[in-house]
C-alpha positions, -999 to 999 in steps of 0.1 A, spaced: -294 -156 -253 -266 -155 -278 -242 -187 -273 -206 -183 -271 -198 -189 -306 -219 -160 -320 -201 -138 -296 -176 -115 -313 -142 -122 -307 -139 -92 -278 -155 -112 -253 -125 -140 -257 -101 -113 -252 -119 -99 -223 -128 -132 -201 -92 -144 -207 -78 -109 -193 -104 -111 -162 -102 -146 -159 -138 -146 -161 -164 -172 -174 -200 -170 -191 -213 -201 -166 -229 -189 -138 -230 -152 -147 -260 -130 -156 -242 -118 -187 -261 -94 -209 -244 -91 -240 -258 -72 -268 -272 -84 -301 -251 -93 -329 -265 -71 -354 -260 -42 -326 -225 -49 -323 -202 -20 -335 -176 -40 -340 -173 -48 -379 -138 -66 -381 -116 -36 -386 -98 -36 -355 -83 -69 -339 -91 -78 -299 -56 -64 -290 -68 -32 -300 -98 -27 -285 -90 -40 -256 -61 -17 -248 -84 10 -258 -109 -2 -231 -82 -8 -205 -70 29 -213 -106 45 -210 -122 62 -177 -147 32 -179 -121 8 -165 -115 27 -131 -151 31 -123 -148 -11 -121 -114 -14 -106 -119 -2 -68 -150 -22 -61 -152 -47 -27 -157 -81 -30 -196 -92 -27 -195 -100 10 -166 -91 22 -168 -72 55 -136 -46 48 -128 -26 23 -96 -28 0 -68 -3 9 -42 17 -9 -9 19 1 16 44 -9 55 38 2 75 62 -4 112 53 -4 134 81 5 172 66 14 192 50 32 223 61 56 249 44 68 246 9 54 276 -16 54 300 -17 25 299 -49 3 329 -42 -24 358 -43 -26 368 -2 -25 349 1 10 313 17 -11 282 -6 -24 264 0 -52 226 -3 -31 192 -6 -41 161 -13 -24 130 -41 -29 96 -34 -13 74 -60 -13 36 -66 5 21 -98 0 28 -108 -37 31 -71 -51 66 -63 -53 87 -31 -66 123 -22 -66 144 15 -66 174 21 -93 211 13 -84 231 43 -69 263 36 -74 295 36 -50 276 48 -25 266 41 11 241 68 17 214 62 -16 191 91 -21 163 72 -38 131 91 -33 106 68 -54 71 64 -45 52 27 -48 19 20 -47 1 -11 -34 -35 -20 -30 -42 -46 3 -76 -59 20 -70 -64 50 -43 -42 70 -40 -63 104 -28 -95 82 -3 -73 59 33 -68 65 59 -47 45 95 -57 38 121 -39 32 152 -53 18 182 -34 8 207 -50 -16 239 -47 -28 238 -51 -68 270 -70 -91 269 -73 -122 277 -105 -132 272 -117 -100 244 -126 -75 238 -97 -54 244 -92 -21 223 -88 12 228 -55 30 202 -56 51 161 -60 56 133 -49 82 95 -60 80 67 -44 97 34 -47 103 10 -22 82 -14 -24 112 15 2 130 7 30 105 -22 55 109 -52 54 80 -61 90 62 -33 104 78 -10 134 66 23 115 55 57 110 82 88 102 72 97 67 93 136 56 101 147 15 107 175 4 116 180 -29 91 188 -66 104 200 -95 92 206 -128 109 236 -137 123 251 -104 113 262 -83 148 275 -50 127 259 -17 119 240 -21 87 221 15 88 189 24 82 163 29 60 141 65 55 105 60 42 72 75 44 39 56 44 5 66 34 -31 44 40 -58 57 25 -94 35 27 -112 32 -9 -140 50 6 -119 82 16 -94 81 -15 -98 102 -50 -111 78 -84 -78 58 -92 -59 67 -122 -68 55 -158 -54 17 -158 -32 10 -185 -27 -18 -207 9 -19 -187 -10 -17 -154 -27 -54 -162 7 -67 -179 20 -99 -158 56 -80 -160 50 -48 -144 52 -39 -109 38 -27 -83 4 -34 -93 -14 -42 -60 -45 -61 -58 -36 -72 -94 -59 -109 -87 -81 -89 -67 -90 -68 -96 -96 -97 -123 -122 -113 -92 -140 -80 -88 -149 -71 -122 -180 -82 -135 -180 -97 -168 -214 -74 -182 -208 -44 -166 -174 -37 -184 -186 -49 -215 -219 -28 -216 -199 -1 -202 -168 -2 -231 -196 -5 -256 -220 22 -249 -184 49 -245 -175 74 -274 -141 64 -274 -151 33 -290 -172 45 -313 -143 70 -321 -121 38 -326 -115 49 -365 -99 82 -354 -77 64 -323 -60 42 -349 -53 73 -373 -30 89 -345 6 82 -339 18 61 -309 44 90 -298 17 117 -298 -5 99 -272 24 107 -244 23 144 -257 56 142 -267 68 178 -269 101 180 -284 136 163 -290 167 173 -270 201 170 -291 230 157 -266 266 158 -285 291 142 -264 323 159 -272 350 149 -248 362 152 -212 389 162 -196 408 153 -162 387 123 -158 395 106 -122 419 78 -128 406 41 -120 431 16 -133 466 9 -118 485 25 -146 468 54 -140 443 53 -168 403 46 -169 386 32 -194 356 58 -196 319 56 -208 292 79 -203 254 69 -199 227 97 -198 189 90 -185 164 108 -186 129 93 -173 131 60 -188 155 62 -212 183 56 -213 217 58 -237 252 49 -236 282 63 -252 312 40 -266 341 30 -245 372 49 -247 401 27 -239 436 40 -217 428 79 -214 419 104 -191 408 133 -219 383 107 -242 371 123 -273 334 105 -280 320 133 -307 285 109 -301 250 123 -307 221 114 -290 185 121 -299 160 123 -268 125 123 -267 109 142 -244 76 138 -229 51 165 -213 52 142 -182 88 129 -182 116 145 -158 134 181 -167 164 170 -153 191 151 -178 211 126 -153 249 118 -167 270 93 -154 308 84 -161 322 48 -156 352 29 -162 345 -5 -172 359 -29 -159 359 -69 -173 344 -95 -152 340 -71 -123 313 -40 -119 322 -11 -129 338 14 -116 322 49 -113 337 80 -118 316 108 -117 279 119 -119 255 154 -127 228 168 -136 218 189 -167 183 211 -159 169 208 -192 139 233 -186 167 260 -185 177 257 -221 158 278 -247 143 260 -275 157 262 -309 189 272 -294 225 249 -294 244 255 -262 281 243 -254 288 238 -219 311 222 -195 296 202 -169 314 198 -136 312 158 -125 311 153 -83 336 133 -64 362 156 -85 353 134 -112 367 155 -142 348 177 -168 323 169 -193 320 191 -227 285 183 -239 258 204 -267 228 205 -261 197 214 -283 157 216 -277 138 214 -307 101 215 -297 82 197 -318 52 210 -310 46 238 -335 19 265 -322 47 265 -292 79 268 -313 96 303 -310 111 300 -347 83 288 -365 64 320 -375 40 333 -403 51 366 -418 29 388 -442 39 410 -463 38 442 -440 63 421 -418 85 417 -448 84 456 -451 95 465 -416 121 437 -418 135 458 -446 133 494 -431 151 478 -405 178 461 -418 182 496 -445 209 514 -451 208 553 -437 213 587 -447 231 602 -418 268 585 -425 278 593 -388 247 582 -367 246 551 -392 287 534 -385 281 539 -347 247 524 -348 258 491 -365 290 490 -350 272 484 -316 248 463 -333 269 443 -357 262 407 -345 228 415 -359 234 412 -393 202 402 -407 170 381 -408 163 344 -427 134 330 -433 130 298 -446 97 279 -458 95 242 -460 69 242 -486 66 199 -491 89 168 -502 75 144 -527 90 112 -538 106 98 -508 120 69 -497 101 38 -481 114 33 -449 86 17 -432 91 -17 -464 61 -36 -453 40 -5 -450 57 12 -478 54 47 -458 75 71 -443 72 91 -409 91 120 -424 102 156 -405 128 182 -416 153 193 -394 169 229 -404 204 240 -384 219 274 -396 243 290 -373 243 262 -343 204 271 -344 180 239 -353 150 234 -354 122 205 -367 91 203 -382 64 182 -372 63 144 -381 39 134 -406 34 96 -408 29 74 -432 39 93 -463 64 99 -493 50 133 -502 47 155 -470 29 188 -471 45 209 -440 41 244 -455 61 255 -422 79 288 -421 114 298 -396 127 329 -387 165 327 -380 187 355 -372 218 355 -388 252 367 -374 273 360 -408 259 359 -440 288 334 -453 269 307 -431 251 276 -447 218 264 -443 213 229 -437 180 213 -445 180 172 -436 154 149 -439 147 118 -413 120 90 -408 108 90 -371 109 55 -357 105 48 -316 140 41 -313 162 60 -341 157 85 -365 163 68 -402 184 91 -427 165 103 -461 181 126 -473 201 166 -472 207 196 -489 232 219 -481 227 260 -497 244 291 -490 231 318 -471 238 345 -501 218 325 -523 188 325 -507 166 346 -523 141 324 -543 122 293 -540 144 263 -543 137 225 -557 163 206 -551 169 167 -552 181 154 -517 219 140 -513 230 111 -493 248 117 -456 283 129 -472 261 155 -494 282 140 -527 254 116 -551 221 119 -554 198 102 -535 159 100 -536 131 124 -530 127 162 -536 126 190 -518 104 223 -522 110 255 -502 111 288 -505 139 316 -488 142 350 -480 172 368 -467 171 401 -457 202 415 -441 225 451 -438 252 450 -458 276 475 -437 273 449 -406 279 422 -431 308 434 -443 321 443 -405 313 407 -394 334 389 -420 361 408 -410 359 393 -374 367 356 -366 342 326 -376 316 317 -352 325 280 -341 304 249 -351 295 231 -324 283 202 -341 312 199 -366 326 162 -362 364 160 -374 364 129 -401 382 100 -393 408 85 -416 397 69 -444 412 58 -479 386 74 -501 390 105 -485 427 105 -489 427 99 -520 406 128 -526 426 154 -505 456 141 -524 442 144 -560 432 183 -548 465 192 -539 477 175 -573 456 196 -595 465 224 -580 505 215 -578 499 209 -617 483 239 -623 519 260 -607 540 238 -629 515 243 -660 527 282 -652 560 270 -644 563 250 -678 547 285 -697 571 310 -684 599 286 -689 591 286 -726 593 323 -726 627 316 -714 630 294 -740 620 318 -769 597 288 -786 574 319 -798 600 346 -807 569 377 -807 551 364 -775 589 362 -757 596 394 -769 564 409 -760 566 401 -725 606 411 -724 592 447 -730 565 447 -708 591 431 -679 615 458 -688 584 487 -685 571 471 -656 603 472 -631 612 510 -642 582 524 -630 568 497 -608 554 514 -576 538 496 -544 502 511 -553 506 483 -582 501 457 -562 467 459 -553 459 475 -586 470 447 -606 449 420 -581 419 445 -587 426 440 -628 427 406 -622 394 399 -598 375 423 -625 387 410 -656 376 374 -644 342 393 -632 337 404 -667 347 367 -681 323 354 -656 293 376 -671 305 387 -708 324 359 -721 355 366 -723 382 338 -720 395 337 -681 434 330 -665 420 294 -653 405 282 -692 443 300 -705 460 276 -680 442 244 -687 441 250 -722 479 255 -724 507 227 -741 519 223 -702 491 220 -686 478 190 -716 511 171 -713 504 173 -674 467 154 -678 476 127 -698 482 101 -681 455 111 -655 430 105 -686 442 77 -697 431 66 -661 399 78 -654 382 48 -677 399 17 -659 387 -3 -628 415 -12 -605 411 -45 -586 420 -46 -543 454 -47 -551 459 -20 -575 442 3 -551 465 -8 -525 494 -2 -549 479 32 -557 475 41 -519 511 29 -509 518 50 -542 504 82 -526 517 75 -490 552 70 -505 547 108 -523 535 121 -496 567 105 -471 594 116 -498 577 151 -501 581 157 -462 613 144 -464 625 172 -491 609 198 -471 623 192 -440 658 185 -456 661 219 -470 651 232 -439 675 216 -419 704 225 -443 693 263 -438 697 259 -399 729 240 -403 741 268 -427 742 293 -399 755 270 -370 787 264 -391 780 231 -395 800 228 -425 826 263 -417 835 261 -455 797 265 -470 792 287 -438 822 313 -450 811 311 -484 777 321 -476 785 349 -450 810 366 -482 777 362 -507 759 382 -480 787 408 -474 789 414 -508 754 415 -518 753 442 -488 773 464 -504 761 462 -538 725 467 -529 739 500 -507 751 513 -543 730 502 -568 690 501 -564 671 470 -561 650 482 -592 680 477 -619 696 447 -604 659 428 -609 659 449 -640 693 432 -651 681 395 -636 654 398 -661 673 410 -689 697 382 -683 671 355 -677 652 362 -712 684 367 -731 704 337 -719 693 316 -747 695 339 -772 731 341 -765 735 304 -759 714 283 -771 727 254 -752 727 266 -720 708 247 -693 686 257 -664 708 259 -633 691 266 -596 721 282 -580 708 285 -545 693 253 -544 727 235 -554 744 252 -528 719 243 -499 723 208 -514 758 206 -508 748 211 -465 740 178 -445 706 172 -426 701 163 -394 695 128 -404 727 124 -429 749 141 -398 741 116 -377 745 90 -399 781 103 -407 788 108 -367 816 87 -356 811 66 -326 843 64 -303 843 31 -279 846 46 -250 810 61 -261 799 31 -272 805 14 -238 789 44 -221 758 41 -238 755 1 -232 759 10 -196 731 33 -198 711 9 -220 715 -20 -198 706 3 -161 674 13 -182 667 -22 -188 667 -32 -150 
């Protein structure tokens, strides 16, 4: 008989879980040189393969040796409760129920502000002997923060309820001592079924035998029926440990068949039901679906919160199809207070589609804007992921063709213009990724691809850099000027870790693609590459309609919050391009100038040709010259408007002090300078634009009567010149004038003559700076001042 230190290290594991012993039993273990087990796979492991196997059950439901009745299961069913007392504050309670037989004990979830809970959760227990067995129910008011309090209980007999009989629903009233007021009562349904009358038990878990969970009935009674040898023979002799190897290859999510992630973006609410005394809430939202559960941030003194919050959730081929979402406004030191509730029916939403939608919460709660998106994960179900051949390639092309009957072709894609064409995108493999997983040095990479508020995923391939997916998606596209996002994430069991993006346009997407991935704000390089390969195939007529019409919205656009660096960037933008119009500004004015006398008198003849037989067709001619010439510099090599522009004396004089920045490193407080800098610009700038504009408003309400008359005789008299002369040769004389002003004088300087008048009118700012306050005024508005203040 082998002793129990040549045992392998299983049967520890085992005698401790079934608080077992080898004295006294008839134990047959098997040789050691028979053993399977070779050290590969720690007692943990094999033991919550066991525990997981059909072998367990077929030990789990047997009597005691002697015992003259026969275990029993017990299913409870806890339906609701009506009528039960309040316990807050606000006249509601916030109720949940405890069921407890012996020592097995189970609880229900909280339903909030409430006093008629819907629960509808089923328990089950296992008992011995019915006569000696009660069942409690106790119905309790839950604070957080707080101990609870006591509703109400009832306990009853289990002797009271009929064996192997079809389920009733059973109403009692609950009690509690001392306490003469209505409590209510609780709805339940019980259901005995004798072990020699009920179906196998389901597979036992490793959960099942965990000290923590609950109910598991008969939990002691289990550990004292098993026989030490019979589960260990048993375990032994099963394929599922001899398949061990192949058990430890799979992932942990796939053994819950998880079938696909939804995609919940929280966008905002409106008319949320106030809760604090000002009349504000400060809202959160919480969804749940089976288990899982997520929060939102808090959103402090508002009624419309905007969260922009996404939420990744798994789901599970067994977990619920119904999304539950719940608004509160917390509240410190106290529970808080809820504002609204619904439900989102998940199995209605099509998969590999984004939907926006606003949800309705009860109790005239407010509205929720949410997205949703179902990506199924599961790719021999996925409606997107497709394999094309070649022949499919061909009738994709006769269909998206162009026609020869003109007439029968415009009405045909007029009706059919949101169908502009067909995507399809390959994720071929990604090599050289990150190492998420650092002890491991692994990844659990999938792609995610979005193009027009469509995404989908591949499947997850753990532990690897280099994936091999070889997956190919069919999009339809609805506007060719769309992008197509491709981002890269490491599946973990509670987030998703970032690796990596690429961003490509639609237009482009015509060849296989290796691209390095970028970081989050798509701007440096970060590590890993991409392969894939893209087709587009589309109609150029319902192209051409569609970009005519408005933009299809982004959904999952999140505005950017304010931040320094990203300031600084918009501002340098719209400096390059102010320099650029004062680089032009700076050119013409040496024209003026005459500092080239043959270039200056070049363009006074082509001015002079140019306004005698200028025509409105010229217009769009001359922007046609333009957009072709640069076509032709684009692809010949000719020398474009832009390189004329930054190569020019203005543009050079411009850009030097901006390089003789770009090689020094500012310290913290020459940043700060540099933003106060930019705010300052950016103040005085506004300031100048809204003085001017003011000025032109006070012009015409004769706030100043003499710039007001002088004005409305510059108008009068330009009226009658115009009527006289045509427009053509008084911009024909401005010209002349303009280019010939310093030939005549060469000391004459620039003068804006319209812009010196306007400057000569007050702002709004400067008038009332200049009113005059009388004291009668004066005490009028202390009077009013001093009422407000009381």
């Amino acid at each position: 008989m082998t002793t129990p230190q040549s045992k392998p290290p299983i049967f520890d594991s085992l005698r401790r879980s079934f608080n077992s012993s080898f004295k006294g039993s008839k134990l047959k273990s098997p040789d050691k040189e028979s053993w399977p087990y070779k050290g590969e796979m720690d007692n943990q492991s094999i033991f919550e393969e066991f525990v997981s196997s059909p072998l367990c059950r077929s030990s789990s439901g047997k009597a005691k040796h002697g015992s003259k009745t026969h275990p029993h299961k017990v299913e409870i069913t806890v339906l609701g409760a009506t009528d039960l007392a309040a316990r807050d504050s606000n006249g509601l309670s916030d109720p949940y129920c405890k069921v407890k037989i012996g020592l097995q004990r189970a609880r229900t979830k909280v339903c909030p502000k409430t006093l008629n809970p819907h629960w509808d959760e089923k328990f089950t227990f296992f008992v011995d002997h019915i006569d000696e067995s009660h069942i409690k129910f106790k119905v309790m008011d839950y604070d957080r923060g707080f101990r609870d309090d006591l509703i109400g209980y009832c306990e009853l007999n289990l002797s009271m309820f009929p064996i192997d009989d079809d389920p009733r629903v059973f109403t009692e009233k609950l009690l509690d001592e001392g306490s003469t007021e209505n409590l209510g009562s609780i709805k339940f349904s019980v259901i005995i079924t004798s072990e020699s009358n009920s179906s196998p038990s389901p597979d036992v878990t490793p959960q099942d035998l965990s000290p923590h969970h609950s109910p598991i009935a008969g939990k002691k009674q289990f550990k004292k029926q098993t026989t030490y040898d019979t589960i260990v023979n048993k375990f032994l002799s099963s394929e599922k440990f001899d398949d061990r190897d192949n058990l430890r290859s799979t992932s942990p999510f796939q053994e819950r068949h998880l079938t696909g992630v939804l995609s919940v973006t929280l966008v905002e609410a409106q008319n949320l039901r106030p809760m604090n005394k000002d009349g504000s809430s400060d809202p959160y939202c919480k969804f749940k679906l089976g288990h899982q559960k997520y929060k939102s941030k808090v959103m402090r003194r508002t009624l419309d919160p905007i969260w922009k919050e996404r939420f990744e959730i798994r789901v599970y081929s067994d977990s619920s199809k119904v999304l539950e979402i719940s608004v509160y406004d917390e509240e410190f030191g106290f529970s808080d207070n809820f504002i609204g509730s619904a439900e989102v029916d998940i199995g209605d939403l099509e998969e590999s589609r984004t939907y926006k939608r606003e949800i309705e919460l009860d109790n005239n709660g407010g509205v929720m804007i949410c997205i949703f998106n179902l990506s199924n994960i599961n790719n021999n179900d996925n409606e997107s992921a497709c394999e094309l051949t070649p022949e499919d390639f061909i009738d994709l092309r006769k269909t998206y063709a162009l026609s020869y009957n003109p007439l029968h072709y415009l009405t045909y894609n007029w009706e059919h213009v949101e169908d502009v064409g067909v995507l399809v995108v390959k994720i071929i493999k990604c090599i050289d990724l990150p190492e998420a997983e650092t002890i491991i040095g692994t990844s659990d990479p999938f792609c995610s691809i979005e193009v027009e508020n469509t995404q989908v995923r591949t499947p997850t391939l753990y532990k690897t850099n280099a994936p091999v997916w070889n997956k190919q998606f069919k999009f339809n596209i609805r506007d060719i000027h769309s992008t197509l996002n491709i981002r890269v994430f490491d599946e973990d069991k509670n987030k998703y870790n970032f690796l990596g993006a690429v961003k490509l346009p639609i237009l482009e997407a015509h060849t296989i693609h290796r691209c390095l991935l970028k970081d989050r704000k798509l701007e440096r390089v970060a590590f890993g590459e991409i392969f894939l390969e893209t087709e587009l195939i589309y109609n150029p007529l319902r192209a051409a309609i569609k970009t005519l019409l408005p933009c299809e919205e982004n959904l999952m656009y999140e505005e950017p919050k304010f931040k320094r660096n990203l300031f600084m960037q918009n501002f340098k933008r719209v400096y390059a391009l102010a320099n650029i119009a004062l680089s032009i500004g700076l050119w013409v004015q040496k024209i003026y100038n005459w500092d080239n006398r043959a270039r200056s008198a070049l363009f006074l003849i082509l001015y002079i040709v140019l306004i005698a037989t200028f025509e409105l067709y010229m217009v769009p001619m001359f922007a046609a010259i333009v957009i072709i010439y640069e076509f032709l510099a684009r692809w010949v090599g000719f020398k474009s408007f832009e390189t004329w522009i930054l190569n020019s004396d203005g543009h050079d004089q411009l850009s030097k002090e901006e390089d003789s920045d770009e090689g020094e490193e500012f310290s913290i407080t020459a940043k700060m300078k540099m933003v106060m800098g930019v705010c300052q610009t950016v103040q005085n700038s506004l300031d100048y634009v809204a003085s001017y504009c003011e000025r032109v408003k006070n012009l015409f309400n004769w706030t100043i009567p003499f710039l007001s008359f002088m004005a409305a005789t510059f108008l009068i008299t330009g009226t009658i010149v115009i009527y006289f002369i045509p427009l053509r040769w008084l911009i024909m004389l401005w010209g002349i004038n303009k280019f010939t002003v310093k030939l005549r004088n060469p000391d004459y300087e620039e003068n804006q003559e319209l812009l010196n008048f306007l400057s000569r009118l007050p702002s709004d700012v400067e008038l009332n700076q200049m009113r005059i306050i009388s004291k009668d005024s004066s005490k009028t508005k202390r009077g009013t001042l001093k009422s407000r203040r009381k």
